[in-house]
C-alpha positions in Angstrom: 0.0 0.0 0.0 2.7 2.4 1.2 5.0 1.5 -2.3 1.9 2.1 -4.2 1.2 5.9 -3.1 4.8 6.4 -3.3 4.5 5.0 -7.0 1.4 8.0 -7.1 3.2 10.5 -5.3 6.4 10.4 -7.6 7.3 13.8 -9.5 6.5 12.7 -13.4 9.1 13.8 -15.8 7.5 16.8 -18.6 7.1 15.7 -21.6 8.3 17.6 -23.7 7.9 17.9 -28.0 11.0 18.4 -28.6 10.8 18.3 -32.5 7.7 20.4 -32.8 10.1 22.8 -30.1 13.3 22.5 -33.0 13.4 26.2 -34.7 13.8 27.7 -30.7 15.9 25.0 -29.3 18.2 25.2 -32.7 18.4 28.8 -32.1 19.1 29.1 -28.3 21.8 26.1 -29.0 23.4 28.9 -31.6 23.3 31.3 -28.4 25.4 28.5 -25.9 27.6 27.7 -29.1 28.5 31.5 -29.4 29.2 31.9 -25.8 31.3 28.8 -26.0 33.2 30.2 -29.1 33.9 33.6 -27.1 35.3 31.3 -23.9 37.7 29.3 -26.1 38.3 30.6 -29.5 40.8 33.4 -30.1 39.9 37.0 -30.5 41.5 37.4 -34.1 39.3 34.0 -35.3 35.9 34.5 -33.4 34.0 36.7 -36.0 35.3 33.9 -38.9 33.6 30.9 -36.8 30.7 33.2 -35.1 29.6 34.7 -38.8 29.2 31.2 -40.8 27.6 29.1 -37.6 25.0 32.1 -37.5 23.9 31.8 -41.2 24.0 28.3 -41.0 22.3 27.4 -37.8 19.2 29.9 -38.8 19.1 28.4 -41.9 18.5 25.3 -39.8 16.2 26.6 -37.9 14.1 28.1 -40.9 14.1 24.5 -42.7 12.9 23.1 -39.3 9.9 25.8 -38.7 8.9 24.9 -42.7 9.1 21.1 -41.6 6.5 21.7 -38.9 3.9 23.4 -41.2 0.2 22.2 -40.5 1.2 21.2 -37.1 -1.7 22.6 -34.4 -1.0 21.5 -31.1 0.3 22.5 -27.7 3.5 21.7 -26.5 5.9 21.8 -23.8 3.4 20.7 -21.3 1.1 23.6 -22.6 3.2 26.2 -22.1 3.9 27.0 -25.7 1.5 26.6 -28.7 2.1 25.3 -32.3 0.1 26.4 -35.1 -0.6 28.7 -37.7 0.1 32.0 -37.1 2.6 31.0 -34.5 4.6 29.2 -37.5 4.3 31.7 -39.8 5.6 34.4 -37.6 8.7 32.1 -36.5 9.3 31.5 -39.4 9.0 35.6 -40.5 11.7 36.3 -37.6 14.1 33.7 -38.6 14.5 35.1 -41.9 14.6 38.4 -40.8 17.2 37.6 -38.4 19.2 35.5 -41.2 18.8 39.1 -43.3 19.6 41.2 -40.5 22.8 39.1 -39.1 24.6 39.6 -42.8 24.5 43.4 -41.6 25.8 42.4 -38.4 28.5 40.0 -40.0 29.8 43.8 -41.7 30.5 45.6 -39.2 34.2 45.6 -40.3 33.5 48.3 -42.8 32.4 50.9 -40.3 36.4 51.2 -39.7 38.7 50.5 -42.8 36.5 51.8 -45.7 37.5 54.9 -44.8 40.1 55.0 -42.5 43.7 54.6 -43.7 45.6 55.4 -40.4 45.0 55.7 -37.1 45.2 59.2 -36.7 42.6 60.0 -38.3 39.8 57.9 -36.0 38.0 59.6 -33.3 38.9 58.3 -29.8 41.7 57.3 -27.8 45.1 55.8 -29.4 44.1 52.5 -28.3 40.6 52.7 -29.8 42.2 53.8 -32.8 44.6 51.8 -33.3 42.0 48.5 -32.4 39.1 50.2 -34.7 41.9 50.6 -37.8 43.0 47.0 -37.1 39.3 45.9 -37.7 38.9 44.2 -34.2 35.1 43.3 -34.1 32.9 42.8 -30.9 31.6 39.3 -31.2 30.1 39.0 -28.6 27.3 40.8 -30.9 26.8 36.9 -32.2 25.6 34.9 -29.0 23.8 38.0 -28.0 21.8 38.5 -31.0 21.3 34.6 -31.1 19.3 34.9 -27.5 17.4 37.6 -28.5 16.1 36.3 -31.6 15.5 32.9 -29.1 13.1 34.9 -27.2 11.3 36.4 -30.2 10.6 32.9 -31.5 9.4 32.2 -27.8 7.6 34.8 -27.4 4.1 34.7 -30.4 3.9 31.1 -29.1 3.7 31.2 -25.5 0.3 29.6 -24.9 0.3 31.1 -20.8 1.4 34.8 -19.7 4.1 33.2 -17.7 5.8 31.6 -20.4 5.3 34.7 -22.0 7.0 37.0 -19.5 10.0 35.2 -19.6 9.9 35.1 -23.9 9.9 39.3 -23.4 12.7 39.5 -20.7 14.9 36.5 -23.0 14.5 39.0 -26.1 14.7 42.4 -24.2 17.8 41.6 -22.0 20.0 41.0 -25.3 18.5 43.4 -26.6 19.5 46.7 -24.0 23.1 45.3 -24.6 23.5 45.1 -28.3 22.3 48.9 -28.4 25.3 50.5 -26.4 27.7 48.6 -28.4 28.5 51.2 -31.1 31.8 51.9 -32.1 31.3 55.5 -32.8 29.8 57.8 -30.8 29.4 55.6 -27.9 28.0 58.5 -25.6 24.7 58.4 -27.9 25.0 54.7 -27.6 25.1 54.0 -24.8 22.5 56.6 -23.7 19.6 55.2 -25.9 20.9 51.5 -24.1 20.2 53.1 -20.8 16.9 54.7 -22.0 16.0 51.5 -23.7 16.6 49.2 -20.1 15.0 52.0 -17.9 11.8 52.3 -19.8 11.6 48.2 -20.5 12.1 47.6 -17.1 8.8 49.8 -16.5 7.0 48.2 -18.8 8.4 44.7 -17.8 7.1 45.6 -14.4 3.7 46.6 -15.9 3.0 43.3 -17.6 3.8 41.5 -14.9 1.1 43.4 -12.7 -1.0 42.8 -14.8 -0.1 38.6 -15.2 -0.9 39.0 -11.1 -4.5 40.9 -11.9 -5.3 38.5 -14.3 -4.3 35.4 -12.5 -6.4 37.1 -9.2 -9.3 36.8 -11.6 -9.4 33.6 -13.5 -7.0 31.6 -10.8 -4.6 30.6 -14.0 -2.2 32.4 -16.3 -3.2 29.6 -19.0 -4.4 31.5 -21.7 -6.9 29.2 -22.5 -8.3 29.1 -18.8 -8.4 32.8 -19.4 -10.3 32.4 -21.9 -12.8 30.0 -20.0 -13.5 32.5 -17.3 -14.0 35.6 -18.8 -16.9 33.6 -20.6 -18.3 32.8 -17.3 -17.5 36.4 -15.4 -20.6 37.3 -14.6 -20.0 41.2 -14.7 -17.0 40.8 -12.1 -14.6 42.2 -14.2 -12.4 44.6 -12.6 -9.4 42.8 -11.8 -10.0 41.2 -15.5 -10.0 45.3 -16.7 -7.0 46.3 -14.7 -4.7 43.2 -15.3 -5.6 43.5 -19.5 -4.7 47.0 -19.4 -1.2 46.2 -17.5 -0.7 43.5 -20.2 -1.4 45.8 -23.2 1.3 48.3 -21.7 3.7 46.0 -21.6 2.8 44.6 -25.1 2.4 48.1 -27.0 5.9 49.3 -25.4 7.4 46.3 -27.4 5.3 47.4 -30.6 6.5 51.4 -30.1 2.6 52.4 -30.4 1.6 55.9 -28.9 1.8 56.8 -26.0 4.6 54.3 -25.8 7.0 55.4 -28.3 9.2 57.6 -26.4 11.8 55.5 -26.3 12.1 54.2 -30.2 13.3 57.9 -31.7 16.4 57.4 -29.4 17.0 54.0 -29.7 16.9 54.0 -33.5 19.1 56.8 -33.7 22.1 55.6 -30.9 22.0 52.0 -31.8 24.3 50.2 -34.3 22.6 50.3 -37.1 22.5 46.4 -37.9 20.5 46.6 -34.4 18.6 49.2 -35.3 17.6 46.6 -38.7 17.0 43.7 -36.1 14.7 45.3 -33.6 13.2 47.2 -36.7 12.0 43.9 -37.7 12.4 40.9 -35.8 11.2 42.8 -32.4 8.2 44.2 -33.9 6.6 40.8 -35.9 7.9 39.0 -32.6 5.4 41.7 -30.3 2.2 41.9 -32.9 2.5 37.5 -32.8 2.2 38.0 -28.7 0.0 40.3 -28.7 -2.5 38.9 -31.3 -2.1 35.4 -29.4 -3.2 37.3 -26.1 -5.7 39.6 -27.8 -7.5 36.7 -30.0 -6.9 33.6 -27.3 -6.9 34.8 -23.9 -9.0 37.7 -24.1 -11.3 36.9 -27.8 -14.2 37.1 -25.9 -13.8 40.6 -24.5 -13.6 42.2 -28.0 -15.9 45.2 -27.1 -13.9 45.6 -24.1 -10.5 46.1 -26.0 -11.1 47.2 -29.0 -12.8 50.8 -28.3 -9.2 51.2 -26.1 -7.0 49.9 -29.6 -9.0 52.4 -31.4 -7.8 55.2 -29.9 -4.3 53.6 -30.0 -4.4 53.1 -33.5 -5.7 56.4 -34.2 -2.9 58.2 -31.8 -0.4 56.2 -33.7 -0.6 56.6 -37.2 -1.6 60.6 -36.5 1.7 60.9 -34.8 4.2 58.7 -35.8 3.4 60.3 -39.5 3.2 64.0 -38.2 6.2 64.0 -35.9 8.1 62.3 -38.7 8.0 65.4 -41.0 10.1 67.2 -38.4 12.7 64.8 -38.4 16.0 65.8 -39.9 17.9 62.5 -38.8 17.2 60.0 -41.9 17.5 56.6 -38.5 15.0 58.8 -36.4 12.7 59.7 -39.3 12.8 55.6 -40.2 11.8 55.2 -36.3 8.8 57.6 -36.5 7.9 55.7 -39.7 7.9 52.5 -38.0 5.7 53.5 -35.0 3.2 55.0 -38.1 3.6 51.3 -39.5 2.8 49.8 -36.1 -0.6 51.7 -36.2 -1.5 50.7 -39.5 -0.6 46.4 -38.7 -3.2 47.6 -35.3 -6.0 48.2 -38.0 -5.7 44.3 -38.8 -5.7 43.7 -35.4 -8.7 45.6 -34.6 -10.4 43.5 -37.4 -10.5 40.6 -34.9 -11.5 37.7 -37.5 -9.0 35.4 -39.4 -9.3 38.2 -42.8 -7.7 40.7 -40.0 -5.0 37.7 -38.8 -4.0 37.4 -42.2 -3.6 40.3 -43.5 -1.6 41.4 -40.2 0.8 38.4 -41.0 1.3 39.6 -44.6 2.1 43.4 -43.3 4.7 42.2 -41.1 6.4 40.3 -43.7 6.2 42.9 -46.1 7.1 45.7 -43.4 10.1 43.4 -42.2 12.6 43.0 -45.6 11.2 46.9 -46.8 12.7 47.8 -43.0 15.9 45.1 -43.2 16.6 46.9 -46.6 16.5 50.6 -46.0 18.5 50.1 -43.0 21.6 48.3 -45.0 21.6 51.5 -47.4 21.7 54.0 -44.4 25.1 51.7 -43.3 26.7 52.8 -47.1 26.3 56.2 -46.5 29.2 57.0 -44.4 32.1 60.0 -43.9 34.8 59.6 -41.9 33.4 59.9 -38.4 30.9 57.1 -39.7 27.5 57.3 -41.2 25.7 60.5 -42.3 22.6 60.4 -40.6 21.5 63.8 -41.1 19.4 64.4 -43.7 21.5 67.7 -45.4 24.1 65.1 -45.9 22.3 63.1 -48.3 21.7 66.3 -50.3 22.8 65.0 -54.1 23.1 61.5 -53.2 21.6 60.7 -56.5 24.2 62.2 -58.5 27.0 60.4 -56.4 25.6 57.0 -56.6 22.4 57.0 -58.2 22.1 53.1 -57.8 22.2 53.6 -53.9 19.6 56.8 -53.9 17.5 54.8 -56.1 17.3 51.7 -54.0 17.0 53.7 -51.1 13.7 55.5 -52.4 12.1 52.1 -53.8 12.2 51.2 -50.0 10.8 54.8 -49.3 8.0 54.3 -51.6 7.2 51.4 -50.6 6.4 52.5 -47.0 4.8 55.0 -48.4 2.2 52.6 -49.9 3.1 53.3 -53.3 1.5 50.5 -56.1 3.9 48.1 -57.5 5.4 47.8 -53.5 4.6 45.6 -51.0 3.9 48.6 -48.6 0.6 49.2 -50.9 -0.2 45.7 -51.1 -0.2 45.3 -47.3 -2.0 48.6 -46.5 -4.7 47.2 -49.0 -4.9 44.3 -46.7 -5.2 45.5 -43.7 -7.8 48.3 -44.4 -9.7 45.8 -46.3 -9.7 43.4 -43.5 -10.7 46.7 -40.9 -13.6 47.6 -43.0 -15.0 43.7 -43.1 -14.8 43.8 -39.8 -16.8 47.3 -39.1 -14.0 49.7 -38.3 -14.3 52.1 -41.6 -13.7 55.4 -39.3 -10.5 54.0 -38.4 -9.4 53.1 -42.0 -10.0 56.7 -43.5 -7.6 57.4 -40.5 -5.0 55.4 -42.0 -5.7 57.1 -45.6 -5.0 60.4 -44.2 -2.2 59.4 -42.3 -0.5 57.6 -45.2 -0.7 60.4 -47.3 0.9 62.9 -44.6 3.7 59.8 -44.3 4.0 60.4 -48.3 5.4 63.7 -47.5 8.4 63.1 -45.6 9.0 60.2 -48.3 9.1 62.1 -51.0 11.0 65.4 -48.8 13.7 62.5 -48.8 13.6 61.9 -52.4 13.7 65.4 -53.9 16.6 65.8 -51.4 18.7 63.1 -52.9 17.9 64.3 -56.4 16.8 67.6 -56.8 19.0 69.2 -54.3 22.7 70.7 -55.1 25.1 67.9 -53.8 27.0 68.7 -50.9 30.7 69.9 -51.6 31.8 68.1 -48.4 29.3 64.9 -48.9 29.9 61.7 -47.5 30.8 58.9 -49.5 29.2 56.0 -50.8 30.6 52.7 -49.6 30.6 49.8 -52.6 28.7 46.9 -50.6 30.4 44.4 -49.9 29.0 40.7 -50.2 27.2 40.6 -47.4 25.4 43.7 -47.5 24.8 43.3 -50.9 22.9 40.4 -50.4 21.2 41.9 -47.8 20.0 44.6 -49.6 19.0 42.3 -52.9 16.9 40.4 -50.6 14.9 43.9 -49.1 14.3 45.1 -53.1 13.1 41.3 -54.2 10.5 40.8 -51.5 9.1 44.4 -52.0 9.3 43.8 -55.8 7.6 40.6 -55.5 5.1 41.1 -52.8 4.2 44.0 -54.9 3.6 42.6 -58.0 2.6 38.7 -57.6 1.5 38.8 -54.3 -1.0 36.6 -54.0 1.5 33.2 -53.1 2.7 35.3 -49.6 -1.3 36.3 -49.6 -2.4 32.6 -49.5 0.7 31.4 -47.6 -1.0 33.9 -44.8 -4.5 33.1 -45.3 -3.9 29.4 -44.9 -1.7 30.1 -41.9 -4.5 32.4 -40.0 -7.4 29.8 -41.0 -7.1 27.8 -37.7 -6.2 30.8 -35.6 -4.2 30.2 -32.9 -4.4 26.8 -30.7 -5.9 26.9 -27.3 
């Protein structure tokens, strides 16, 4: 008798999926290998193993998320969910993340396309004398590789628990890799410090409002959530409070109004490789968690959070697009653009049906390679003291290197919703999808907004062409393999998902037609 309740009593191991778990557990393995190449590898040789065992092992990880395509079940003892939407997004990230990483992998021309003795770099002797040599921080590598782990985590973490620690895996990473500019560290390492200050806030926030929520339902299970708001009964106070806290923490991620403050800065101090990754990768990786919250956990409170989204949709595109025409730094204009951008993906959100899922899903891949792209030409337009942010210095860029200028205003036009881009093809979506589902106000919003985001587009544009080149202009630095590729990729997906979108359309539509798993 006393064997057999020992027998009962006995801790049962998890069991855990592991091959349905693959794309995150390749990845986070990338992030040990990395740390294990900085403990033992020498300094001169890290950045030759760290660069190809990136590229490969998200390659990997990519073939492995395709591999699990139709799969809609929870894993990980139903802590993390895999479907759909979850799958798509994953998938979005890695690719971003394989895009973005090439920029990374560059980083050496920051120093010695310009630089042909050590006097002339800004900074102590022995700064000098490393940045001429062409030392690299790897440490970049492992670091990236966790963050991009906790994206992947964080669109398929099926309770707010899971979740919590998917936001602090990718944001940690994250507050490092921005104060690790070479040049003008001070500005660095500034927006880093405004970047951990203001996350730990909203990290704090969200996890207030996991202890509301669980104080209501008696579960952090998203599904269980989603079981007792059904059955409230009117008591829903705690429920109000603790979906508020969550959003908070959820639309800091996203840089939606009125918690943008931070993304101007960040854009601008941040390597800009970094600036590429959280442009993308952090953005699909925070619209995946919160659609998974907003559609699973709390579906059946749609009148109750969508009035609230409204108004943050509204506040979003209005600002991000007006504030943007002030801007005369070309990485803090892109970063007003992109909280615009996260106000028009909201309009898809706001849809609440699978149209609205899909077209979301669409946006943020179309959004994501545009971003990746016009971030890899801002890293060619360079002086000595580094890149030449401000918009005078860009003044006659298309005379100078026409190829670059031109490049650089397909991506402009294409966030400026012009036909022929992806950028128009994904606006179409998401209004579409808004209007289906009864939110035409907000749409005619977006219209106006768009065309006010068309100005600072085009400002851009007639600057780089129609303007008298500068006689003390920066110069153009011939991309090199990697940033080549980087930016081929950016113009082909915009090309393509302008012209023959309807493949990426279906890809998304079959993707959203089972929603997310419960």
């Amino acid at each position: 008798m006393n064997s057999q309740l020992l027998a009962q009593s006995a801790v049962q191991a998890p069991h855990i999926e592991y091959g349905q778990l693959a794309p995150m557990l390749i990845v986070f393995g990338l992030a040990i290998a990395g740390v294990l190449v900085e403990a033992f590898v020498p300094r001169r040789a890290r950045s030759a193993v760290h660069a190809p065992l990136t590229l490969v092992g998200l390659a990997a990880a990519f073939v492995a998320t395709v591999l699990q395509a139709g799969t809609h079940h929870v894993a990980a003892e139903g802590a993390v969910g895999v479907d759909g939407p979850t799958l798509f997004i994953q998938g979005t990230i890695i690719a971003l993340a394989f895009v973005s990483s090439l920029l990374i992998a560059e980083r050496r021309p920051d120093t010695s396309a310009f630089v042909s003795d050590a006097a002339s770099v800004p900074g102590t002797q022995e700064e000098r004398e490393s940045l001429v040599a062409g030392d690299v921080q790897t440490e970049v590598y492992p670091l990236t590789m966790f963050a991009v782990g906790g994206m992947l985590l964080f669109p398929a973490a099926n309770d707010l628990l899971t979740m919590f620690v998917a936001l602090e895996v990718l944001s940690l990473p994250l507050y490092v890799l921005c104060g690790l500019a070479r040049r003008r560290r001070l500005l660095s390492q500034e927006a880093a410090v405004k970047y951990f200050l203001l996350g730990a806030f909203s990290s704090a926030f969200f996890l207030y409002g996991i202890a509301m929520v669980y104080g209501f339902a008696g579960s952090i299970r998203l599904s269980e959530i989603a079981l007792a708001v059904s059955h409230s009964g009117g008591n829903e106070t705690l429920l109000l409070l603790g979906l508020a806290l969550l959003g908070m923490g959820l639309l800091f991620k996203l840089g939606a109004v009125p918690f943008h403050s931070w993304k101007p800065d960040v854009y601008q101090g941040a390597p800009t490789p970094i600036t590429a990754l959280m442009g993308s990768c952090t953005v699909v990786a925070a619209f995946g968690a919160l659609l998974r919250v907003l559609y699973v956990g709390f579906g059946g409170m749609q009148w109750d959070w969508r009035p609230f989204m409204w108004g943050i949709a509204i506040l979003t595109m209005v600002i991000g697009a007006i504030v943007a025409i002030t801007q005369a730094d070309v990485k803090r204009m892109l970063a007003y653009s992109s909280i615009a951008h996260a106000g028009f993906v909201l309009t898809g959100v706001i849809a609440s049906s699978s149209q609205g899922l899909s077209s979301t899903l669409f946006y943020l891949v179309a959004y994501g390679f545009t971003t990746v792209g016009a971030f890899a030409i801002v890293t060619l337009v360079r002086d000595a003291a580094g890149e030449a942010n401000h918009l005078s210095r860009w003044a006659g860029l298309g005379r100078r290197s026409p190829l670059v200028a031109g490049i650089f205003a397909f991506f402009l036009l294409a966030f400026a919703g012009i036909p022929l881009t992806s950028g128009f093809t994904g606006k179409f979506a998401v209004f579409a999808a808004a209007v289906a589902g009864g939110a035409t106000p907000l749409v005619i919003v977006g219209v106006l907004s768009s065309a006010v985001a068309a100005f600072f587009y085009v400002r851009v544009i007639v600057v780089m062409f129609f303007s008298d080149p500068n006689p003390d202009g920066p110069t153009v630095a011939a991309p090199s393999l990697l940033t080549g590729a980087a930016v081929a990729v950016g113009v082909a997906v915009t090309l393509v998902l302008g012209v023959l979108p309807q493949p990426a359309l279906d890809l998304a539509a079959n993707a959203a037609a089972g929603l997310f798993v419960r």
